[in-house]
N, C-alpha and C positions, 0 to 999 in steps of 0.2 A: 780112457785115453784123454790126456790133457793135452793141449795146442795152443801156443802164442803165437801169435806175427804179427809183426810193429804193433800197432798201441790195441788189437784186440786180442781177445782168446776166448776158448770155446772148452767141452768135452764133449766127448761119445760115449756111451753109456753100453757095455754089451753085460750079455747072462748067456751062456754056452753059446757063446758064438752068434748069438742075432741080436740085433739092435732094438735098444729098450728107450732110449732117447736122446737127441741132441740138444748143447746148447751154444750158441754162438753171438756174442752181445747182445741185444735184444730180442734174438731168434730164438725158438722151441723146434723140436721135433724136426719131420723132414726139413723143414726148410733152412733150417740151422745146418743138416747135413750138406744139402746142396750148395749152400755158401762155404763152407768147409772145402770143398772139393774144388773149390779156386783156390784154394793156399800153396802158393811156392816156392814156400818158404817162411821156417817157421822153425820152432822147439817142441818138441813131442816126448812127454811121458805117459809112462802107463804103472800106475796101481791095482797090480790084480789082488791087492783084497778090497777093492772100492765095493759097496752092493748097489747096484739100481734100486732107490725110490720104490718107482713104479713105470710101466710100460707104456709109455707114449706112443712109438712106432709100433706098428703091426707089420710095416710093408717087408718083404724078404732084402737081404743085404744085396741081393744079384740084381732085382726091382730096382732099388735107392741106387746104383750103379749106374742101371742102364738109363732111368730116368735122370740123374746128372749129368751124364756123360750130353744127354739128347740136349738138354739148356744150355750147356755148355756149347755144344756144336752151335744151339742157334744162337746163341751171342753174342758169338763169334764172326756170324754172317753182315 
């Protein structure tokens, strides 16, 4: 999954459906994702014959959720 917005961009990296890596300017892995997850607003494609490299992320896609959603909330504060 490819993502621009204004002057940066990113991918996401999946293999049957779990997260194999992110990348976000000069972010890697989760924390690429979690910066990701402030975008609102952006262009989004997806290449499903891309292959992941290799697997950065271990953590499960519901984990990388709850744990952005929680930085998010505190950020916010």
């Amino acid at each position: 999954l490819k993502i621009k917005a204004k002057a940066e961009a990113g991918e996401i990296h999946f293999v049957n459906g779990a997260l194999y890596n992110a990348l976000w300017s000069s972010l890697r892995g989760e924390e690429a994702f979690y910066a990701m997850l402030r975008v609102d607003d952006g262009e989004f494609s997806l290449d499903p014959n891309f292959t992941a490299p290799q697997q950065v992320i271990q953590a499960s896609p519901e984990a990388l959720l709850l744990e952005g959603m929680r930085r998010f909330d505190e950020a916010g504060r």
